[in-house]
C-alpha positions in Angstrom: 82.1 106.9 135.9 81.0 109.4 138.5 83.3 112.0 140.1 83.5 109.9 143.0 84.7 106.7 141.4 87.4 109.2 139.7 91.5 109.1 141.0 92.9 112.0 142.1 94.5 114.3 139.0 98.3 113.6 140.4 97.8 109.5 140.7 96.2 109.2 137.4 99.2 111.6 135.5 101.6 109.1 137.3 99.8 106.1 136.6 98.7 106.8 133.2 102.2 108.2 132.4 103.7 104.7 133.7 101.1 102.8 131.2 102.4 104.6 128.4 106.2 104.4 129.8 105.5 99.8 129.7 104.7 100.9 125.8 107.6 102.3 125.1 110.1 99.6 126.9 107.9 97.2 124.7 109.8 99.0 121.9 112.9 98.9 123.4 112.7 95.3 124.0 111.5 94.6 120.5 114.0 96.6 119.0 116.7 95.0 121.1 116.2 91.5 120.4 115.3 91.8 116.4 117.6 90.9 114.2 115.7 92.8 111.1 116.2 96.2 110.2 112.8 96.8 109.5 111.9 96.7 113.2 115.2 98.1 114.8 116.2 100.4 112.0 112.7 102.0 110.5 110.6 101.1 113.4 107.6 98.9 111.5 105.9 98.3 114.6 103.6 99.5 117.2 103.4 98.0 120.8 100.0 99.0 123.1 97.8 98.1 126.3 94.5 96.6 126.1 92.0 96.0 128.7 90.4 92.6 129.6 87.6 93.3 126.7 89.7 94.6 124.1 89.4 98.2 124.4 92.7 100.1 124.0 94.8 101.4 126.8 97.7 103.0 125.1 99.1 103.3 121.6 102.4 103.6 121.1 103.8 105.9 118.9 104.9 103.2 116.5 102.5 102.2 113.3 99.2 104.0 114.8 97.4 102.4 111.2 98.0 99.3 113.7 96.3 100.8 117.1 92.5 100.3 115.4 93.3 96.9 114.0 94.6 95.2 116.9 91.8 96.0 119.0 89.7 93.8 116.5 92.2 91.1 116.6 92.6 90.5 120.9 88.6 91.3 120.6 88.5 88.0 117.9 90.1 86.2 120.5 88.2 87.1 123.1 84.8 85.8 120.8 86.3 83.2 119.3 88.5 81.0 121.2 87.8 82.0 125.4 86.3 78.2 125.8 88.2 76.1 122.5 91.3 76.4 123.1 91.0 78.6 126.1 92.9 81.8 127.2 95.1 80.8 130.3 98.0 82.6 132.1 101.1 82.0 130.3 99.5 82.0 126.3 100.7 84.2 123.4 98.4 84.4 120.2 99.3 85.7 116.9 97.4 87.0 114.4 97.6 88.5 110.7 94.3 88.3 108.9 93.6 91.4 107.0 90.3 90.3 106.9 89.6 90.3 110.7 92.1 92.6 112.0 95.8 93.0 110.5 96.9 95.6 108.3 98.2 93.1 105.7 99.7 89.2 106.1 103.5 90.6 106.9 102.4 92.7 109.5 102.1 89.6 112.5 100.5 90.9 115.5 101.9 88.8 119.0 99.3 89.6 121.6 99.8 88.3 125.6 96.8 87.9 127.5 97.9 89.1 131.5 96.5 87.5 134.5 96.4 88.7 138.2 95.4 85.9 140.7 93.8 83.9 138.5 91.8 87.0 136.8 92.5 88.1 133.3 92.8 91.9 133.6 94.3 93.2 130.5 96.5 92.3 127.5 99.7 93.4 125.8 100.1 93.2 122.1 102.4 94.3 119.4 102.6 94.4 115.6 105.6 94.1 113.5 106.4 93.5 109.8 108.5 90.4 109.2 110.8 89.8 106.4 108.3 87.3 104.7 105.1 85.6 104.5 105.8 82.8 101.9 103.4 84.2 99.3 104.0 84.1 95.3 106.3 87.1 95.3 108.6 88.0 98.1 108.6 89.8 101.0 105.0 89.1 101.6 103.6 92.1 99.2 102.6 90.0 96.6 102.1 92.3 93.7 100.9 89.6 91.4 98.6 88.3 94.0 94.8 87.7 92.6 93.2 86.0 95.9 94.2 85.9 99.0 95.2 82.5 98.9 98.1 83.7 96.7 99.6 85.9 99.8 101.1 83.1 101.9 100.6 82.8 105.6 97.4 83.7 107.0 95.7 83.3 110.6 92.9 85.0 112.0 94.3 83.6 115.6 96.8 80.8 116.4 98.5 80.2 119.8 101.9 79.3 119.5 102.7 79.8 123.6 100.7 77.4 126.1 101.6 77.3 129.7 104.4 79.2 129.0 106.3 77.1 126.5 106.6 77.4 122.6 104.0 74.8 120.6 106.9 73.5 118.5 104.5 72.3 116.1 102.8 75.3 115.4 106.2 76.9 115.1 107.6 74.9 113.2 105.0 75.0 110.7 105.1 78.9 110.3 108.5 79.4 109.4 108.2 75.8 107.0 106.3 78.6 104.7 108.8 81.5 104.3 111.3 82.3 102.7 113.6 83.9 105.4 112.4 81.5 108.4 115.7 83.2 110.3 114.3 86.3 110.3 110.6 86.0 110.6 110.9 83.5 113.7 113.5 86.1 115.7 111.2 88.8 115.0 108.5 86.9 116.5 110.5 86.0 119.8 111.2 89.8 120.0 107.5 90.7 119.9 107.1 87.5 122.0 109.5 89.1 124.8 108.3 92.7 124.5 105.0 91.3 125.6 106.5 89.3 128.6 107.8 92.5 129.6 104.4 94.0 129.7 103.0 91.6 131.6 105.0 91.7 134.4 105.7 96.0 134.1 101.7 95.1 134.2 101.7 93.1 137.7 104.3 95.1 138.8 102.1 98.5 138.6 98.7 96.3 140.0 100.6 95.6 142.9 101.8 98.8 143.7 98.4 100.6 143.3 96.1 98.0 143.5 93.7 95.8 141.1 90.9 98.4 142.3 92.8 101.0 140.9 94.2 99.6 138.0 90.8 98.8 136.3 89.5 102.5 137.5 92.1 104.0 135.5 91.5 101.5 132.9 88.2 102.8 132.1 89.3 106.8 133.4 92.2 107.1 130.9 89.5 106.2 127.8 86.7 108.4 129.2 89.1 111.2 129.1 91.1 110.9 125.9 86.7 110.7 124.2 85.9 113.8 126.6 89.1 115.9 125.1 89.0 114.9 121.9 85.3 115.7 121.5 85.8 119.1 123.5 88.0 120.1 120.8 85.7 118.6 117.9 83.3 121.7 119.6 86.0 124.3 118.9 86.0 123.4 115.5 84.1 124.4 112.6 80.6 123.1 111.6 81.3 121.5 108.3 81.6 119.3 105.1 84.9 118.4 103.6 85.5 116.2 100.4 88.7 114.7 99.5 89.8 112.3 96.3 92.9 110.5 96.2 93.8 107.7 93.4 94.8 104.4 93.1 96.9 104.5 89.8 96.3 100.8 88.7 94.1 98.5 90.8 96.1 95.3 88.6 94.0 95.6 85.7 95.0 99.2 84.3 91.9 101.0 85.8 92.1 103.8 88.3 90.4 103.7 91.2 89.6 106.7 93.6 89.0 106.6 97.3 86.8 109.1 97.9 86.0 110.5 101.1 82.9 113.4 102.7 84.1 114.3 106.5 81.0 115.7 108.1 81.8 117.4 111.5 78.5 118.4 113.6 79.2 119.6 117.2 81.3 117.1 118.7 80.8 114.4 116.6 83.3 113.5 113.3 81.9 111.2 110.4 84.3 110.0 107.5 81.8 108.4 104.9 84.1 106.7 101.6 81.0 106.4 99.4 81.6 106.4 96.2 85.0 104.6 96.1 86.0 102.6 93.6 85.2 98.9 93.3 87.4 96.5 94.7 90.6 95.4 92.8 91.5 92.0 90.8 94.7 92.4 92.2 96.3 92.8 95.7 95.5 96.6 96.0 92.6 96.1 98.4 92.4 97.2 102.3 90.9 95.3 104.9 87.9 97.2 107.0 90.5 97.0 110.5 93.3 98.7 108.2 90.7 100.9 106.3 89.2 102.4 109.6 93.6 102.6 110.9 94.1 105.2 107.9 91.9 107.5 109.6 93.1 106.4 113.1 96.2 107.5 111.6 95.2 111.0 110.5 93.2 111.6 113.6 94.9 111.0 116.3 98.2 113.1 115.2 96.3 116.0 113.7 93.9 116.5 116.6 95.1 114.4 119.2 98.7 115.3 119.8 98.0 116.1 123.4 95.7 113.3 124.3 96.3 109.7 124.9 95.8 107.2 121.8 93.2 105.1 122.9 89.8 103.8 122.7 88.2 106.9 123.4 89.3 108.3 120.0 88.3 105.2 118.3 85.0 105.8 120.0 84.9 109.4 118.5 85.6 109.0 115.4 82.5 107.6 112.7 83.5 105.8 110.1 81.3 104.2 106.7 83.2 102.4 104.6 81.3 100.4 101.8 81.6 96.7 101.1 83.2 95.6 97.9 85.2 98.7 97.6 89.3 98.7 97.6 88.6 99.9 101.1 86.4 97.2 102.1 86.6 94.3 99.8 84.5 90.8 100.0 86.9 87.9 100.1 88.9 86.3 98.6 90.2 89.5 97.5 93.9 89.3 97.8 95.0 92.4 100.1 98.8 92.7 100.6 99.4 96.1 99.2 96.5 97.1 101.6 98.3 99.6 104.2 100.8 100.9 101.7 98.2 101.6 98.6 94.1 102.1 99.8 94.1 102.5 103.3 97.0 104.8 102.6 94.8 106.5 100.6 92.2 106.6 103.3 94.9 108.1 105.6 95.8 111.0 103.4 92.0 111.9 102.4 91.4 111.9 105.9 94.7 114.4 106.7 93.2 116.9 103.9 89.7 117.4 105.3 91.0 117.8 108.4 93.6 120.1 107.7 91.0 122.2 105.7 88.6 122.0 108.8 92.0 123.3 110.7 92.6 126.1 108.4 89.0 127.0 108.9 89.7 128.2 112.5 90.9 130.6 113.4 91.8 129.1 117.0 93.2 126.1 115.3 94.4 127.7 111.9 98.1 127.2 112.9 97.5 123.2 113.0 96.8 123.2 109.3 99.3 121.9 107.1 99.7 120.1 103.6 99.9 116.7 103.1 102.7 115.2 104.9 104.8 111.9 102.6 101.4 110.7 101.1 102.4 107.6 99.2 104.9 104.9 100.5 107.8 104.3 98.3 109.0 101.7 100.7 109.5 98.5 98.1 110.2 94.8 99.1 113.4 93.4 97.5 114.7 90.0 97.8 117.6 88.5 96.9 120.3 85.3 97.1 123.3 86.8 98.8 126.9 85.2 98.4 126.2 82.7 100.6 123.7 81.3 98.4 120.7 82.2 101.2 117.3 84.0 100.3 116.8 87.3 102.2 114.1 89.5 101.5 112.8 92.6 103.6 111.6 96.4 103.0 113.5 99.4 102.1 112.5 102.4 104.5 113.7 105.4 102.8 109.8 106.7 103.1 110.6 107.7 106.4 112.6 110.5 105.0 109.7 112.0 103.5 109.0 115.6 103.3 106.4 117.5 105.6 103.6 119.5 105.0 103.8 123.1 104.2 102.7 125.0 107.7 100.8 128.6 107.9 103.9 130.2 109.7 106.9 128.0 108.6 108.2 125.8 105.7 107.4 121.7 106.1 109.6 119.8 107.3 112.3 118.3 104.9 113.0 114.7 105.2 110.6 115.3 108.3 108.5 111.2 107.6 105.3 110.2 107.8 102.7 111.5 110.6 101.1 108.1 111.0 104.7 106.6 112.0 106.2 109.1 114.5 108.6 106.8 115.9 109.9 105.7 112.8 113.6 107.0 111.4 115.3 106.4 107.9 117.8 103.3 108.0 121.3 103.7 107.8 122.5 103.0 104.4 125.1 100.5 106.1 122.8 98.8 107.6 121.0 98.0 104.6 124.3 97.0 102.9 125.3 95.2 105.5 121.9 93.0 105.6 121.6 92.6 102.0 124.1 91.8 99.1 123.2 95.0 97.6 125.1 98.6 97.2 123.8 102.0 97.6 125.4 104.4 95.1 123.9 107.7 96.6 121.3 108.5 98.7 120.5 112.6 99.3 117.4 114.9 99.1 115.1 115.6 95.9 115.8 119.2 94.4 112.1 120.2 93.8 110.0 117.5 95.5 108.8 120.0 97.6 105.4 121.4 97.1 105.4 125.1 96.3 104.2 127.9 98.1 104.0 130.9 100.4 105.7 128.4 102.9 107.3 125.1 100.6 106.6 121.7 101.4 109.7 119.6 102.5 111.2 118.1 100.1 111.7 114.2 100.1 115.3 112.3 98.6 115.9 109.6 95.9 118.3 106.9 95.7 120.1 104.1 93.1 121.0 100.8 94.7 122.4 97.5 92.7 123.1 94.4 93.8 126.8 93.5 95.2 128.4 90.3 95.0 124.9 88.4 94.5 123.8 86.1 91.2 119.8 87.6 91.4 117.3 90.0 92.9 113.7 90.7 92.9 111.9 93.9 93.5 108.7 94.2 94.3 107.1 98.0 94.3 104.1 100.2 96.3 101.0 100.0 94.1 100.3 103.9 93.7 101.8 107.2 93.3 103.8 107.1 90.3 101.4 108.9 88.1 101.0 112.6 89.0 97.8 112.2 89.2 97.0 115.9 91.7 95.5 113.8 94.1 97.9 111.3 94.6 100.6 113.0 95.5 101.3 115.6 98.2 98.9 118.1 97.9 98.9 121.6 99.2 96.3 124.1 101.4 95.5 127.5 100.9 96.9 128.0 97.2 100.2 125.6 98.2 100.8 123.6 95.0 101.7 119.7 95.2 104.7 118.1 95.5 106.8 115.9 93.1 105.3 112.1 92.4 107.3 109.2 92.6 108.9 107.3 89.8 111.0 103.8 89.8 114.0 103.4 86.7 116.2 100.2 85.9 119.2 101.0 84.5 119.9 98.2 82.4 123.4 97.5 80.4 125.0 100.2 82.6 128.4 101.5 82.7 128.6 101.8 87.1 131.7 98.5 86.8 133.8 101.4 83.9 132.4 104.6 86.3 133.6 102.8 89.9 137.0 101.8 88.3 137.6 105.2 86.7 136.5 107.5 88.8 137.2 105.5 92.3 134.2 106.7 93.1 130.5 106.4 93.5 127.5 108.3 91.1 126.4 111.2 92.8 123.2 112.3 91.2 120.8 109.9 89.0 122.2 111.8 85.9 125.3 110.4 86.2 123.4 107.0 85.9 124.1 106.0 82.3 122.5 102.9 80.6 119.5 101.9 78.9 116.5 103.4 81.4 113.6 101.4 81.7 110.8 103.0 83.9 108.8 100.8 86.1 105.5 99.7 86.2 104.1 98.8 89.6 102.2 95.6 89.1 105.2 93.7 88.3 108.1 92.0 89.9 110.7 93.3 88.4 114.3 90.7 88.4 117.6 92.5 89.2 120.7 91.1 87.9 124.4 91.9 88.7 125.5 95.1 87.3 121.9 97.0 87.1 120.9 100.1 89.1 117.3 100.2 90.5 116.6 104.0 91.1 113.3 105.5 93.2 112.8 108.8 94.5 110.1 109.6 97.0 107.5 112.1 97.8 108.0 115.6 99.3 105.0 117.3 101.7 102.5 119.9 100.0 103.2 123.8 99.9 100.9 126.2 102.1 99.9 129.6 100.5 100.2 131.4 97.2 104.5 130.3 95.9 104.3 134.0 94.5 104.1 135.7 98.2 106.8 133.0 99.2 110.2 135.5 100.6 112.5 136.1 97.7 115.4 135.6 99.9 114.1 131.8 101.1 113.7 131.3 97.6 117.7 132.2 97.0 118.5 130.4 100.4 116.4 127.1 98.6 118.2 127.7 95.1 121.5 127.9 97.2 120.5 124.6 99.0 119.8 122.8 95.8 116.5 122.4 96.9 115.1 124.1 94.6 116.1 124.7 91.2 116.6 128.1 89.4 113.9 127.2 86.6 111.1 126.6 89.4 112.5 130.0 91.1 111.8 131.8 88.3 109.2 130.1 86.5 106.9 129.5 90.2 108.0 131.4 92.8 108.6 134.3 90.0 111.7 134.8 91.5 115.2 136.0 89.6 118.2 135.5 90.5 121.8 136.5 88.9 123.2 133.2 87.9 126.9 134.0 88.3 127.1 136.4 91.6 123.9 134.2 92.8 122.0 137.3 94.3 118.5 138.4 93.6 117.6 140.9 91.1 114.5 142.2 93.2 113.5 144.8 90.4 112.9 142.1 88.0 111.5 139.7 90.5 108.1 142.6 91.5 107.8 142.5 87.4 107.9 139.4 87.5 105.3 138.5 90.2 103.0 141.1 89.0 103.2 139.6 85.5 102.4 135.6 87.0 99.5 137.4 88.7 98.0 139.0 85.7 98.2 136.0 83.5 96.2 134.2 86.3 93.9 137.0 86.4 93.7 136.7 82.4 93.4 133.3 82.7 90.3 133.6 85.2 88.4 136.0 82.5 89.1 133.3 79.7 88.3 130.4 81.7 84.3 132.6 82.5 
């Protein structure tokens, strides 16, 4: 586009602002007229703006894994079905093929194609996770899924709006296959009316400005989101990074690695995942569209946080992926677990090259952090409630994850996931009130945090059982549980990793004798008492009345040597129960006077300077 062709700075911030502005009242409306905590509560969605070809507009700060996928799926549509069965003014689509463009069959993508005069000039589209998918296990992560056939419903594109009115048929037959047809179908009518509202903020905006000037700033908002981010990509460092992170169990008892090279050169940015492992025989395998949204998802929040999420990012960034790989699997590879075990994967191999390519500059050095929440914890339960119904849905505790450890501050605690900025931690009442279950505490992880010169934040943990219900499933994330280093939240610049994940069923517990005596609620997982059975995660694992199902989740990665951390944030962390006095001492090198709870800084220098000697003693040996 030449200079001429180019709006004026101060009508392109307005309009440009008012595109991203129709994104979020999508949200609004979406969270508004769903009835699933999932959507108004976590915030599993994303809403955007296409053009008439398919490029992105605007991403919404919802799911950004989703901004790179649904550009495949309205560009399917586009391909595939223009002439048989048409795209007219008053259609809606859906889609939620991993294999085309979806992040994984729960995640249903409701995209409305937007018409001015007769001429199609761009199209609204949102993605949101519903309850269920009808597949062998519930909530649509089917865990003991072998093909994809397994995983319930599955469409690469269906229109389920013509002329304006709902195809009854093809509704109908949707929520015939799940389990919670309530849910599912209202979250679809919200996504449904999020994209009306688009279409007419939309028309509203063309006839303000102009069609001319609508598709000008169509293209002028993409060319410079490419020119900024690769203006940027200049003031970085020349480079190769490497990054490994692990599947634990691909379904079999193998461990698989995603392994990734970024290669920056001038302004360009290649991620190249050869060498990752073979695909899975279970459902942890990642569709290409999701695969390529993990480092959509790193990207655009680590070097984009002042440019609009749009095509011209996706245009930067370069990204090989090999076929038959957990990241890129040939059908009918089942692929449920795919955003929440290897694309997840993908994201957080992605966040440590670039952070190290960050931390490699010294304009940029600042931006560097450790790895922010890098596994989801998030597991699908379902249950039959009093009333003798079947609700299933996802727990979002995740969101509450801990940040990554910064070169001039601590990491956020409880601070979430970078890839879902919108997102927010459910209210426990919520949860309670939308499932026959009962939380018995909720609260932050003491030591979950990564150590370091400036500590990772730390993430939480919490027991839930069911309440006034005859049975529950529980279906759980596919990774993470190990401790395998590069699985969990690794740190930068001698920061040490975060605490990994682990799930526990209490079985034969004494919470009925605790509640009644103590009129009271557990506290702590200590005070859990029963026989403790941890979890593997390629079962589904039945809950029955009267048994505690404990997780914990991941805190961020330290930054810096723990040894040069401040003594008194140390004491302040002890204080805090953040951290405990055993890792102040026997990490941080830290003492501190148990009963005035005070620092003894004389025999905290002997103590650092003996931690450093070992190391160096260590170093000698290890030659």
């Amino acid at each position: 586009m030449s200079d001429k062709e180019k709006l004026d700075p101060i009508t392109l911030e307005i309009i440009s602002h008012k595109i991203w502005q129709i994104t979020s009242e999508m949200g609004v409306v979406l969270e508004h007229a769903s009835g699933s905590p999932v959507v108004f509560e976590v915030k599993d969605y994303m809403t955007g703006l296409f053009d008439a070809e398919g490029n992105a507009l605007m991403v919404g700060a919802g799911i950004v894994f989703h901004g790179a996928g649904t550009v495949e799926a309205v560009r399917y549509i586009i391909k595939n079905y223009s002439e048989d069965p048409g795209i007219h003014d008053g259609d809606v689509f859906i889609a939620n093929d991993p294999y085309v463009a979806a992040a994984h069959q729960p995640d249903i993508a409701v995209m409305t194609p937007i018409f001015y005069k007769g001429e199609l000039i761009a199209w609204s589209a949102s993605c949101a996770h519903v309850a269920d998918t009808g597949g062998i296990d519930p909530g649509g992560m089917c865990t003991r899924a072998t093909e994809v056939f397994q995983e319930g419903l599955r469409t690469a594109c269906l229109k389920i709006i013509e002329n304006g009115k709902i195809k009854k048929d093809v509704w109908d037959t949707i929520l015939n296959m799940v389990r919670d047809p309530g849910s599912v179908g209202l979250d679809m009518k919200a996504e449904i009316a999020a994209g009306s509202t688009a279409k007419n903020r939309i028309i509203e905006l063309v006839e303000d400005y102009g069609l001319d000037t609508f598709k000008m700033i169509s293209l002028q908002i993409i060319e410079n989101a490419e020119k900024k981010l690769r203006k940027r990509l200049g003031e970085l460092p020349d480079g190769t990074w490497r990054a490994i992170q692990y599947l634990d169990d691909d379904g079999s008892g193998e461990i698989k690695k995603v392994n990734l090279t970024m290669t920056k050169e001038g302004t360009r940015i290649i991620f190249d995942f050869a060498g990752t492992g073979k695909q899975s025989p279970s459902n942890r395998n990642s569709g290409l569209a999701v695969s390529r949204g993990g480092v959509f998802g790193a990207l655009a929040p680590m070097l984009c946080y002042d440019v609009d999420w749009n095509q011209g990012i996706l245009n930067v960034m370069e990204v090989n992926i090999p076929e038959g790989t957990i990241l890129n699997p040939n059908p009918p590879a089942a692929l449920s677990e795919g955003p929440i075990g290897p694309a997840y994967l993908a994201y957080d191999a992605a966040c440590k090259t670039l952070a190290e390519m960050l931390n490699a500059s010294e304009e940029y050095k600042n931006e560097a952090c450790g790895s922010w929440t890098p596994s989801v914890s998030t597991q699908s339960v379902g249950a039959v409630n009093q009333y003798g119904h079947y609700i299933a849905t996802i727990f979002g505790e995740i969101q509450a994850g801990g940040g990554g450890g910064r070169p001039w501050a601590d990491g956020v605690d409880s601070g979430g996931i970078m890839w879902q900025p919108l997102s927010t931690m459910p209210n426990a009442e919520v949860y309670e009130s939308f499932l026959p279950v009962l939380y018995l505490f909720r609260r932050q992880t003491r030591d979950s945090g990564g150590p370091g010169k400036f500590r990772g934040g730390v993430g939480g943990e919490y027991a839930i059982m069911l309440h006034d219900a005859p049975m529950g499933e529980a279906v759980l994330p596919p990774y993470g549980c190990l401790g395998l280093e590069a699985a969990i939240g690794v740190g930068i610049s001698g920061g040490y990793p975060g605490a990994f994940k682990q799930y526990k069923m209490v079985r034969n517990s004494n919470i009925e004798e605790w509640i009644i005596e103590k009129n009271d609620l557990p506290k702590r997982p200590e005070d859990l008492q029963g026989d403790v059975e941890l979890l593997k995660t390629t079962e589904v694992w039945n809950m029955k009345a009267g048994e505690i199902l404990y997780q914990n989740w991941f805190g961020g990665g330290g930054y810096g040597d723990p040894v040069e951390r401040n003594p008194e944030l140390v004491l302040k962390d002890v204080i805090n129960e953040l951290v405990s006095p055993q890792s102040a001492e026997s990490i941080y090198g830290v003492m501190i006077n148990p009963d005035s709870r005070t620092l003894d800084m004389e025999r905290t220098v002997a103590l650092r300077k003996q931690i450093r000697e070992n190391r160096l003693s260590v170093a000698k040996v290890a030659k």
